[in-house]
C-alpha positions in Angstrom: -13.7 32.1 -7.8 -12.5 32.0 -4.1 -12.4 28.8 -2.2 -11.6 28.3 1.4 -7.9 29.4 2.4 -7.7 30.7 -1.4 -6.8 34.1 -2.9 -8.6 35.2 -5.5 -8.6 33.7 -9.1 -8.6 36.5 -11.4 -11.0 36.2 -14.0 -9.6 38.7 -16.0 -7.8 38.3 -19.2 -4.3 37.9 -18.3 -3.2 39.5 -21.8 -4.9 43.0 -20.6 -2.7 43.2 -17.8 0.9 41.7 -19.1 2.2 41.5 -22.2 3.4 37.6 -22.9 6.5 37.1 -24.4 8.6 34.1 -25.9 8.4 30.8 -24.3 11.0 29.7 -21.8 9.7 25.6 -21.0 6.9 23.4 -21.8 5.7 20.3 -19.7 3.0 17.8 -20.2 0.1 20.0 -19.5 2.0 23.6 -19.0 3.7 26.4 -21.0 5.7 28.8 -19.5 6.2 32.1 -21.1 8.6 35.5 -20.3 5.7 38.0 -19.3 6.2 42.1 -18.4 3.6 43.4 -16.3 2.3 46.6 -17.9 1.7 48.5 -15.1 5.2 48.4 -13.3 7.3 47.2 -16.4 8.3 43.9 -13.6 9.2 40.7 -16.2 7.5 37.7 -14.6 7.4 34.1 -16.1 3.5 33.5 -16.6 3.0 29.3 -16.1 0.0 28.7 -18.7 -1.8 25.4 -17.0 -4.2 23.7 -18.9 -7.3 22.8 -16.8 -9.5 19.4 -17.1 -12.1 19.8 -18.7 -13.9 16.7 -17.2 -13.5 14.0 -14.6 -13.4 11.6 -17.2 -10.7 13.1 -19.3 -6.9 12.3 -18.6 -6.0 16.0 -20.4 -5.2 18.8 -18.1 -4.5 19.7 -14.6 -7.6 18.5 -12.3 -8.4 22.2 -10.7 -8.1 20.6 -7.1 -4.2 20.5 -8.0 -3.8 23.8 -9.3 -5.3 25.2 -6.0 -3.3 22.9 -3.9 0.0 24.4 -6.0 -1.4 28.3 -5.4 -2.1 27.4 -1.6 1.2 26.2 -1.1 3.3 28.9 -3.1 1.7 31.3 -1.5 3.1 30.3 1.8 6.6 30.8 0.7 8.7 33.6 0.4 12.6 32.7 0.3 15.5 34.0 -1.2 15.8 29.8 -3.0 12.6 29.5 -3.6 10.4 31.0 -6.4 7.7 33.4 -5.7 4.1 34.0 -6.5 2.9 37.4 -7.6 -0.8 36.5 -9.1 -2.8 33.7 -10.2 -5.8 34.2 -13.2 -8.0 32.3 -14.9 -9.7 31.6 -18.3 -12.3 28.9 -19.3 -9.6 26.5 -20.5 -6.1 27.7 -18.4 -5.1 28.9 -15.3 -2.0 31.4 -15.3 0.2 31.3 -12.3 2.2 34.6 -12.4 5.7 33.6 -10.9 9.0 34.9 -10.1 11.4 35.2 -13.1 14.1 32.7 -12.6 15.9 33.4 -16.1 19.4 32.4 -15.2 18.5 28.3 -16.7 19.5 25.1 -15.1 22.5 24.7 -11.9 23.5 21.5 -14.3 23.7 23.2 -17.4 25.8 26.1 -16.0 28.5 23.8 -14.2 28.6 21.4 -17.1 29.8 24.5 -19.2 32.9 25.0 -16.5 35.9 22.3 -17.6 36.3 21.6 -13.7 34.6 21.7 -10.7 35.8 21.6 -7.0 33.7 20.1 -4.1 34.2 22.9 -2.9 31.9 24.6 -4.9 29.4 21.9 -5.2 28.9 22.0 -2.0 27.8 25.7 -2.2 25.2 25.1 -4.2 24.3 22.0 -2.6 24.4 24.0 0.4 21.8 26.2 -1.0 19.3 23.5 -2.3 19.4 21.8 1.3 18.3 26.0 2.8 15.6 25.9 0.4 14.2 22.5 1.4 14.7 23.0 5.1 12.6 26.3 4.9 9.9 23.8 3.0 10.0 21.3 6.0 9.7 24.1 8.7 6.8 24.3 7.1 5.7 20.8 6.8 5.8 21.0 2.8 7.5 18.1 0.9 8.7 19.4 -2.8 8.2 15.6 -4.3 9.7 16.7 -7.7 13.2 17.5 -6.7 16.0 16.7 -9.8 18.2 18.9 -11.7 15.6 20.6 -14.1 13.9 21.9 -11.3 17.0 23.7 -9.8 17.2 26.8 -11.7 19.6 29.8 -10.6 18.3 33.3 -10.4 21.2 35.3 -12.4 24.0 33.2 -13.6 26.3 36.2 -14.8 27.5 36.4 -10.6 30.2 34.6 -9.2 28.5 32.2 -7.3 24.4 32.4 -8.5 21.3 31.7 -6.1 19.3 28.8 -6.4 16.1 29.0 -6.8 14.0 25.8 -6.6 10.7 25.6 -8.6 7.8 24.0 -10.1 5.4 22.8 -6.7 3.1 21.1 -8.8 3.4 18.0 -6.9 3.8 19.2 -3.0 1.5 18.6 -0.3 1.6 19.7 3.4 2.2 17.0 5.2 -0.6 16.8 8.2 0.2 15.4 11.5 -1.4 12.0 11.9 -3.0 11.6 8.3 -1.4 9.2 5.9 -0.4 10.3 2.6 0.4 7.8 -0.3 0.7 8.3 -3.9 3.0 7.3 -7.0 4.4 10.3 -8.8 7.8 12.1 -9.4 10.4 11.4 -12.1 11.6 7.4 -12.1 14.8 8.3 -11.8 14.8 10.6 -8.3 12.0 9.1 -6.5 12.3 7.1 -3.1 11.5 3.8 -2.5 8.8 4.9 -0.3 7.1 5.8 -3.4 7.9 3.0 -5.8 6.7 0.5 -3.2 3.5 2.9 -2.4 4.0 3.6 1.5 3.1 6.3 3.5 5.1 9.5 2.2 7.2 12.6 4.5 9.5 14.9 4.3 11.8 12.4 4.2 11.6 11.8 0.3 12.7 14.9 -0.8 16.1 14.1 1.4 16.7 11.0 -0.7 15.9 12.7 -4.1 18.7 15.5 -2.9 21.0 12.3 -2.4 20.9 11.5 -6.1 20.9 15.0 -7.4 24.6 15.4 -5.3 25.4 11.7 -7.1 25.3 13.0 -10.3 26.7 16.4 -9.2 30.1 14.8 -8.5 30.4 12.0 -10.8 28.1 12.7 -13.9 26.5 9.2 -13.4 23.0 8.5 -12.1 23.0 6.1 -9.8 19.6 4.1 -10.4 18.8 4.9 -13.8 18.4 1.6 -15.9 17.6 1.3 -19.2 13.9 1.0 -18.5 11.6 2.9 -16.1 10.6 -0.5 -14.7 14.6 -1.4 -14.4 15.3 2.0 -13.2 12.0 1.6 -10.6 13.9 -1.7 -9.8 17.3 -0.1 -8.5 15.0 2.5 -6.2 13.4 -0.3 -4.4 16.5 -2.4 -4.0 18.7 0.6 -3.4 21.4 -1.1 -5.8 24.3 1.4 -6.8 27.6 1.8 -6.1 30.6 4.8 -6.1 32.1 3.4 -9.1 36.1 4.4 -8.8 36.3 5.5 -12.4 33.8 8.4 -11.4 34.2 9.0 -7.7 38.5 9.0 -7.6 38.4 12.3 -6.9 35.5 12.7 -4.3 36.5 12.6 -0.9 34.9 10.5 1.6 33.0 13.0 3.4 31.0 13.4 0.0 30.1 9.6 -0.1 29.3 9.7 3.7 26.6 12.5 2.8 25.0 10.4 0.3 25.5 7.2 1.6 22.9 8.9 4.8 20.7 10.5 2.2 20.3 6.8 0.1 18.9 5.6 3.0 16.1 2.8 2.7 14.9 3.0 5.9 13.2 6.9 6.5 14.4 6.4 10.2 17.9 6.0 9.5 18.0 9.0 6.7 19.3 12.2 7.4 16.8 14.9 8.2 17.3 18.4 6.7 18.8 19.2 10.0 21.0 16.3 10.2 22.2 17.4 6.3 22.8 20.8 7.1 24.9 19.6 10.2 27.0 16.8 8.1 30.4 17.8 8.1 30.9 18.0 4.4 28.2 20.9 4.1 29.1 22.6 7.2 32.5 23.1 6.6 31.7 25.2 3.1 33.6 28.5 4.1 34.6 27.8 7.9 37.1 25.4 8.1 39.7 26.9 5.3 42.1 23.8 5.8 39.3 21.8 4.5 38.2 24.3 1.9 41.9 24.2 0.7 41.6 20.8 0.5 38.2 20.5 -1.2 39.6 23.2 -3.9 42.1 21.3 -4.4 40.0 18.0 -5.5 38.8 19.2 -9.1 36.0 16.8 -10.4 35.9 16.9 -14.3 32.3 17.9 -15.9 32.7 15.9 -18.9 30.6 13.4 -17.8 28.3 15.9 -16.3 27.8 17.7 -19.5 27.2 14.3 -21.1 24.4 13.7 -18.5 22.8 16.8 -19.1 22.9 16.5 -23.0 21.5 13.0 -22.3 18.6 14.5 -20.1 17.4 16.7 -22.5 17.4 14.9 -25.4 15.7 11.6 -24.1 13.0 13.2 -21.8 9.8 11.6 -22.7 6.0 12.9 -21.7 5.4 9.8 -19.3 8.8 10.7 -17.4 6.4 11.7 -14.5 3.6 9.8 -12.7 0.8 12.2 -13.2 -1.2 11.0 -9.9 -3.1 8.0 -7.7 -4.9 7.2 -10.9 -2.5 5.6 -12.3 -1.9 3.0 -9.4 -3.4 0.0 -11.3 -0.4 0.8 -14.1 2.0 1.2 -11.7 1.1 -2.4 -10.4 1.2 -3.8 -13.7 4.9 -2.1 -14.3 5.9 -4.0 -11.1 4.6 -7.7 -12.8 6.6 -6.8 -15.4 10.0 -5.9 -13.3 10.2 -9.5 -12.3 12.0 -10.6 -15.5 14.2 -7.2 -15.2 15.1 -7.9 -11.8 15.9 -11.6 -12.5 19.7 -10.9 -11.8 19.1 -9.0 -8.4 16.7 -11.0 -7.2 18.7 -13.6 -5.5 21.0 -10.7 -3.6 17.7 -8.6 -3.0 16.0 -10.4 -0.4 14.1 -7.3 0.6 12.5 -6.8 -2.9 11.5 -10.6 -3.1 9.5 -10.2 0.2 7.0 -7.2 -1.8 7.1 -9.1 -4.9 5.5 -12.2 -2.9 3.3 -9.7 -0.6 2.0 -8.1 -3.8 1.4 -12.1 -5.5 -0.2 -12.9 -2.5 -2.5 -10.3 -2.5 -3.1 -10.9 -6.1 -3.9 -14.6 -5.5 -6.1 -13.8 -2.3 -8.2 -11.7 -4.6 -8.5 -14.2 -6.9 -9.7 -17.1 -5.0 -12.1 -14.7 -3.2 -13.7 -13.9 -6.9 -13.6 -17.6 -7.8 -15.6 -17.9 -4.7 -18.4 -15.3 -5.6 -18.1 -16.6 -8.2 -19.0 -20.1 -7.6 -21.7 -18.4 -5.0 -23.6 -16.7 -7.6 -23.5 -19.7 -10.0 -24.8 -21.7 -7.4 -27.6 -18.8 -6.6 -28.8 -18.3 -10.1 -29.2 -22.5 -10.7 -31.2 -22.3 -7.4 -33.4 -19.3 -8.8 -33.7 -21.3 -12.1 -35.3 -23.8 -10.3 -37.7 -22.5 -7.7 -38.7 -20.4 -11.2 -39.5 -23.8 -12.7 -41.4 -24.7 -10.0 -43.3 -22.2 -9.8 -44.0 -22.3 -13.9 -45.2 -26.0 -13.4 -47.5 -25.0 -10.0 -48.9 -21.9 -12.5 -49.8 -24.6 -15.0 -51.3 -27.0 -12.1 -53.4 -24.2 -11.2 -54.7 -23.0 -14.7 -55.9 -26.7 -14.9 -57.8 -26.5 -11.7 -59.5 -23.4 -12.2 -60.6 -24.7 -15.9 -61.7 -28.2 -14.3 -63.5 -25.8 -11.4 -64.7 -23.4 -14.8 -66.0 -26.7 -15.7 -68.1 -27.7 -12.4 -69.4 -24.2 -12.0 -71.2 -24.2 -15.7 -72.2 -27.6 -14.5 -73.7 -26.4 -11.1 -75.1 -23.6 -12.9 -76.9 -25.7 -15.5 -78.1 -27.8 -12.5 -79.1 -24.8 -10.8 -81.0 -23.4 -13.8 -83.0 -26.9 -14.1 -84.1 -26.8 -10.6 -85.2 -23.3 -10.3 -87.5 -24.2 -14.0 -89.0 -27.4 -11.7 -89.7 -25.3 -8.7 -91.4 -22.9 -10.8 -93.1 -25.6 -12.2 -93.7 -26.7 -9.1 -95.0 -23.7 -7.6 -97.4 -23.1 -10.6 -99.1 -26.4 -9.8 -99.3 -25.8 -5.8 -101.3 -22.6 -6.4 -103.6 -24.2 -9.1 -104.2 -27.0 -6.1 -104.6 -24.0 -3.8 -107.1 -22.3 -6.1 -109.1 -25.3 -6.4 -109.2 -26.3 -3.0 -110.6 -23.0 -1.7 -113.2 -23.6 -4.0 -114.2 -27.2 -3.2 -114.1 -26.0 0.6 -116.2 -22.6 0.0 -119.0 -25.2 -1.5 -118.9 -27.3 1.7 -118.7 -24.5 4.5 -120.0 -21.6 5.9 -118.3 -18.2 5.3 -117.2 -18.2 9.0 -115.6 -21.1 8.6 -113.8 -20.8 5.3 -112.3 -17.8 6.9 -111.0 -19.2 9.5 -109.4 -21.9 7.0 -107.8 -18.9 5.3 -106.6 -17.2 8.0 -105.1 -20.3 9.5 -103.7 -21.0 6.3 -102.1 -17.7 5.9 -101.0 -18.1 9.3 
């Protein structure tokens, strides 16, 4: 079906046109498999998303979210990003037809090196930040940006491409129209979106902040030991460059994240600003520096320990799934008040929306105990005007039996006065009969008929 600024769903079987191989990844509600298209004998990776069936349900993709996903990737077309090459659809899935990215994970690939200079980090850093600068020419925030979804294009090169993927959560941010939502993985999100505020470009800059963290130390610098700990450190923007990971990282490196973990989105580097930082713009142009930055070999030990880590604990509610689940999210936050125990004195700033988000609570609740009261107070005064009127019904059931009553009385009255008028009447024309005889035996003709005429009359 086409919809407006959509290409065309195929509604073809997919399976006529490519034949679908082994699986490469799995998410909550997608499978992506190795495909070759028949035709050309091109291998493509063929994302398998399962469609909602029904607004109620909370399985599958809602279809809205697929086509926002095809809309966007087919806008781009850059050497680190993935590509689009067709979309079709069943009853139950839709297939998105992607670029092969089948060189796995940047993590996995450095933690297999025993060492790794800044120097090279920065290369590949260098590349996420091109990617994500051609998404913000473009007005379109990624949202999901962390380590699984930086995946390199061929790693059997000396230095591979990066090619970011899985758009399953961008949006096109519009000029003057507010965007909020909750989603993204715990551990990389902003603080824009664990406190629920209006959402830019600006979020993907502070999720590429923690990814270069980890890069160079192996350590996450928010993750707690819960999601609502972990949620905890976002807001409060509470980490650290602990020496026994970050001896070897030069201060140019902790300068770059410092201005990526930025609370405030005015005071975080744009991509321009990254790009610019000295730490990234010296990759391969300054070769005192480069020397230098060589020379600094960070160990992947602990990198390889995070990755292992990653894999092994990642759990289906990793990622919020959408606005839906708002009224959770608010009930995670109730519950981060007895994680956050220990930060809260130091934390001023997180106090202030824990209050603002009690007094909203309380607000609502005096304003239903007020309805409440309201509608008590209604429903007692309906109870009573419906007495009322039950007793004024039984008031006027009397008086219509006492005036049932006084009508058969009248009527009985009625019925004995019409018998003694007819008597009556009976008797005044046997009086009439007999006078008109006594007076036709004691006048004339003439004048008897002028006594019945002026009788008559």
């Amino acid at each position: 079906m086409r919809t407006t600024g959509m290409a065309l769903f195929k509604q073809q079987n997919v399976e006529d046109f490519y034949d679908i191989g082994e699986e490469l990844g799995s998410g909550q509600f997608a499978v992506v498999k190795r495909c070759v298209e028949k035709s050309t004998g091109t291998e493509y990776a063929a994302k398998f998303i399962k469609k909602r069936q029904s607004r109620s349900s909370r399985r599958g993709v809602r279809k809205e979210e697929i086509e926002r996903e095809v809309r966007i990737l087919q806008e781009l077309q850059h050497p680190n990003v993935i590509s689009l090459h067709d979309v079709y659809e069943s009853r139950t899935d839709v297939v998105l037809i992607l670029e092969l990215v089948s060189g796995g994970e940047l993590f996995d690939f450095l933690a297999q090196k025993e060492t790794l200079s800044e120097e090279e980090a920065t290369q590949f850093i260098k590349q996420v930040l091109d990617g994500v600068q051609y998404l913000h020419s473009k007005r379109i925030a990624h949202f999901d940006l962390k380590p699984e979804n930086i995946m390199l294009l061929d790693r059997n090169i000396p230095l591979p491409r990066i090619k970011l993927i899985d758009f399953g959560l961008a949006h096109k941010i519009e000029a003057g129209t507010e965007f909020k939502n909750i989603f993204g993985t715990p551990e990389f999100v902003a603080p824009e979106i664990v406190n629920y505020e209006p959402l830019g470009l600006e979020a993907d800059m502070w999720s590429i902040g923690v990814i270069t963290y980890i890069l160079l130390s192996g350590a996450s610098p928010f993750l707690g030991d819960s999601k609502q700990e972990t949620l905890g450190n976002i807001s409060g923007v509470s980490y650290q460059f602990d020496e026994e990971f970050f001896n070897n990282t030069s201060e140019l490196a902790k300068s770059f994240i410092r201005q990526l973990l930025e609370k405030d989105t005015r005071k975080r580097m744009t991509i321009h600003d990254a790009l610019n930082h000295p730490w990234i713009k010296s990759c391969g142009q300054t070769e005192e520096y480069s020397a230098e930055k060589k020379a600094e070999q960070l160990k992947t030990k602990r990198l390889k320990e995070y990755t292992i880590h990653l894999h092994s604990s990642m759990s289906q509610n990793n990622t919020y799934a959408n606005f839906e689940r708002f009224a959770l999210m608010l009930e995670d936050i109730s519950l981060m008040e007895n994680g956050l125990s220990a930060v809260a004195g130091a934390n001023h700033t997180l106090q202030e929306d824990m209050e603002a988000l009690l007094s909203i609570y309380n607000d609502k609740e005096a304003w239903y105990k007020e309805e409440s009261e309201a509608a008590r107070k209604q429903l007692s005064q309906v109870r009573y005007e419906y007495r009322k009127v039950q007793a004024t019904r039984r008031l006027l059931q009397e008086d219509m039996k006492a005036v049932d009553a006084t009508l058969e009385t009248i009527s009985g009255k009625y019925s004995q006065r019409q018998s003694q008028l007819d008597t009556l009447r009976q008797e005044l024309t046997s009086d009439m009969q007999w006078l008109k005889g006594v007076m036709g035996s004691l006048h004339p003709e003439g004048v008897l008929d002028s006594i019945q005429s002026s009788r008559l009359s």
